[in-house]
C-alpha positions, 0 to 999 in steps of 0.5 A: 471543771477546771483545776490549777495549782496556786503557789502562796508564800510569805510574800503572797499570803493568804488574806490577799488572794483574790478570789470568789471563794477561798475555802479553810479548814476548821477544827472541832474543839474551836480550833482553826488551821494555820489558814483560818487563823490568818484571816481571823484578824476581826475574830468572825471565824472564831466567834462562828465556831463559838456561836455553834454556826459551824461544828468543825464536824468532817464535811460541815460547811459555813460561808461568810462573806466580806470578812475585814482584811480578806481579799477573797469575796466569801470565806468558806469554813470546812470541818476537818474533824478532831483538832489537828488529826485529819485522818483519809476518811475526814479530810475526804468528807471535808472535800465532799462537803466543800465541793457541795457547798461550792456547787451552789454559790454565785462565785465562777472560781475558788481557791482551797486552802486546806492542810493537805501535808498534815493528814495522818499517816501522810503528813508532808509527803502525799499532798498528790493524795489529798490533790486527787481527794479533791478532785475526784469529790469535785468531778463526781459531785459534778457527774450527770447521767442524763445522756438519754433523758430528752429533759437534762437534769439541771446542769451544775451551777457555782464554781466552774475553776478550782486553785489548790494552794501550796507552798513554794517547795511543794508545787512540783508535786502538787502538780504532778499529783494535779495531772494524776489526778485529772486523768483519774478522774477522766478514767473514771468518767469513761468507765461510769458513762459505759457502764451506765448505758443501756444493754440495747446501746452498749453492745458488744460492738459499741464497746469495740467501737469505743476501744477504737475510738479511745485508740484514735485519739491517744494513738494507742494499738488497738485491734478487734475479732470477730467471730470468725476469728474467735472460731479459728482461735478454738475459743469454745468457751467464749462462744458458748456464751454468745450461742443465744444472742443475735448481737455478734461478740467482739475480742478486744485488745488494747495495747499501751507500749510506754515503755521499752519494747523489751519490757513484758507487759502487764496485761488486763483482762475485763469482762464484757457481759454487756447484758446477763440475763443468765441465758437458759438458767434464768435470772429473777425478773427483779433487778435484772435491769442492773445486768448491764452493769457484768460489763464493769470489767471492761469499762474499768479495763478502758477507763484505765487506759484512758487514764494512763494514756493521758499520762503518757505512762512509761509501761507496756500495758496490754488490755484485753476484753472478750465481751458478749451478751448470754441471751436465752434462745433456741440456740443457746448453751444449755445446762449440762452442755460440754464446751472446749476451751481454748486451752483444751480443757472441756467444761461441764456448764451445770449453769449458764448464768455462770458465764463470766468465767467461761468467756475470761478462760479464754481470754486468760489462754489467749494472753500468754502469747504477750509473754506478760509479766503479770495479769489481773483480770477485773470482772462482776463475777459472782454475788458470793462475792457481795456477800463475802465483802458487801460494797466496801472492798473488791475481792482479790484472788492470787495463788499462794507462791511469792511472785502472787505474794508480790502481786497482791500485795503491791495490788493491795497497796495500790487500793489503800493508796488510792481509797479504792479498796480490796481485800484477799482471798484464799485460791487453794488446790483444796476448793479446786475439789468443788469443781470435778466433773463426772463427763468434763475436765471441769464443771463451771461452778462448784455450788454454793459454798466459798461461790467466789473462791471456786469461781477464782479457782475456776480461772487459775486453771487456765493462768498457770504459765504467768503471775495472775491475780483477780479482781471480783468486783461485784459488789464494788462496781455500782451501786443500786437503789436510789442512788443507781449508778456505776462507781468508776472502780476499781479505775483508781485501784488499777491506774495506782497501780500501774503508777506504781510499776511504772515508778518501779521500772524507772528506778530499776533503769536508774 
């Protein structure tokens, strides 16, 4: 699908744009925005709203056709919700509605005319918000999974070309908040087609072969390790959880260096589990299907990248993904085992199906030597989380000291800037309590209470000579059911963000 920024003014006004569908906001209550009023010159909007053939309810839709002084062929009326008090959540359901309502009429193109300055709390300065609202409902209305059926789904049909209208003086940040917006939206679809593959396609040497792929293309640094070199690393923990798989792990870094080479670079850390049976501490047979999903943290890590990259963003930012399978075999890590980190640290593995934090602990050791100015490792960690937070909001965990302070909420910005939502949670010394071990330096889990709070607390130990935050994003990543399917966060969260900082180092600069 494409998207384009058109310009309207007084000279080019809405009733004289030409198009297959040009798409206007209406409210509840009977009221019209400033575009609907326009072409409401023979009164056939207002009367529809009067009639009841359109509520103004967010995400409604009616389409007329051959309205009289309209240039466009068809008018498409969208409920914005209560009169003239678009909120995130109505205008976002407006753009839903709008995109499934375009999908199925006979029109190549569409024009959308909606007031994106007037959305509360962002009134006339996050027009790039609604932008990429529209986008993102487009792109994943239009997003298929069908790769491996031998019969596809039926393909998309209706509009293929989208124009947004806005004025003269907003057009450079429309087009802007356009770019942001298409790279996102890309990201996204990385992080969704990975993590929708089967464990027997995405393996840990796909996902690496991916990397080098995304690397090529975008001329990004990239490199690879093996086990032999996982071995001479002295990364104990993360071999620990290969030990039962023939599929050979892979050590993943990515390096993105947009900005200046004495800048410290954020670094990302995702979790790459390209299937969790739960090794020796077996997993329930029902749903275990969804297990492909624990590599989540490195699609979202590659699908940033490809993002960022497309925007060519002026910031160092270093990726990093340890991934494997935990497989169950002759040769894998059993209950009770004592493994060696690469930080020295022994651990007590009391539960192999905790595994996501002994291979992230050593990625986490791994990436001081990028001297980093911050790392926010993104991982499906613990189902503790899912009942903590449900599906609405990944799970933030940081230290309690004012650099994490900064971090989280600067993380926490980014989630409610970009809709992709998280919610903080306590890393305290007193948790850590959970953890001892009678015959290690640490047991890997810390029993049932606060799960996803001993797991963080699990990874600060190994994060204790930079700034460093989590994301548990368990409950977050995809969605089960009839609806199965990877969601693309926490993309937007993590792109938001080092959008963020990339703006923050340039104004520094300045």
């Amino acid at each position: 699908m494409d998207f384009s920024i058109k310009t309207l003014d007084a000279k080019t006004s809405v009733n004289a744009a030409k198009t297959g569908v040009l798409v206007v906001g209406v409210f509840e209550n009977r009221k019209l925005t400033q575009a609907a009023q326009a072409l409401d010159k023979s009164g056939a909007i207002s009367d529809a709203l009067k009639s009841g053939d359109i509520t103004g309810k967010p995400g409604s839709t009616l389409l007329l056709r051959g309205l009289a002084g309209v240039a466009a062929e068809r008018v498409l009326l969208v409920g914005l919700g209560a009169d003239e008090e678009i909120t995130d959540k109505s205008f976002s359901s407006a753009t839903q509605g709008a995109v499934r309502a375009l999908s199925t009429v006979g029109a190549a193109d569409a024009l959308v005319a909606l007031p994106l300055g007037k959305i509360k709390g962002r009134e006339g300065k996050d027009i790039a918000w609604a932008i990429r609202a529209l986008v993102l409902a487009a792109r994943d209305n239009n997003y298929r999974s069908d790769v491996l059926k031998s019969k596809k789904d039926p393909a998309p049909t209706g509009v293929k070309k989208i124009a947004v209208a806005v004025s003269t003086a907003a057009a450079v940040a429309a087009k802007t908040g356009l770019a942001e917006a298409v790279a996102l939206a890309n990201g996204m679809e990385l992080s969704k087609d990975l993590a929708n593959l089967p464990g027997n396609v995405c393996t840990p040497t796909y996902l690496a072969n991916s990397a080098r792929k995304l690397a090529k293309e975008y001329k990004l640094g990239v490199e690879v390790l093996d086990r032999k070199q996982l071995e001479a690393l002295k990364m104990g923990s993360f071999l620990s959880v290969t030990n039962g798989s023939d599929e050979p792990p892979k050590f993943i870094v990515l390096k993105h260096l947009g900005g200046k080479s004495k800048d410290a670079p954020i670094v990302l850390v995702g979790k790459g589990i390209t299937f969790d049976t739960g090794g020796i501490s077996l997993k329930p047979g029902a749903g275990m299907d969804e297990m492909k999903y624990d590599m989540c943290g490195a699609a979202s890590v590659l699908g940033t990248f490809r993002a960022i990259a497309e925007l060519q963003l002026k910031l160092n930012v270093i990726g990093v993904i340890p991934t494997c399978e935990n497989m169950p075999s002759g040769r894998a890590t059993k209950p009770g085992d004592i493994v060696t980190s690469m930080s020295g640290q022994t651990i007590e593995v009391l539960n192999t199906d905790a595994e996501g934090r002994l291979i992230l602990c050593d990625a986490l050791t791994y990436v001081e030597r990028f001297k980093p100015a911050a790392v926010v490792d993104i991982a499906t960690l613990t189902g503790a989380c899912v009942v903590a937070l449900g599906h609405h909001n990944t799970g933030l965990f940081t230290r309690e000291d004012d650099a994490h302070d900064q971090l989280a909420n600067d993380l926490l910005a980014a989630g409610k800037a970009s809709g992709d939502t998280a919610w903080r949670m306590p890393v305290q010394d007193v948790y850590q309590e959970q953890l001892k071990s009678n015959f290690a330096d640490i047991a890997n889990i810390g029993g049932q209470p606060a799960g996803s709070v001993t797991a963080a607390c699990f990874l600060e130990r190994f994060t204790k000579k930079y700034t460093w935050a989590h994301l548990d994003i368990a409950g977050t990543a995809w969605r089960g059911g009839a609806t199965k399917g990877a969601s693309g966060r926490p993309v937007p969260l993590l792109t938001t963000f080092l959008l963020n900082e990339a703006k923050k180092s340039q104004k520094a600069r300045a």
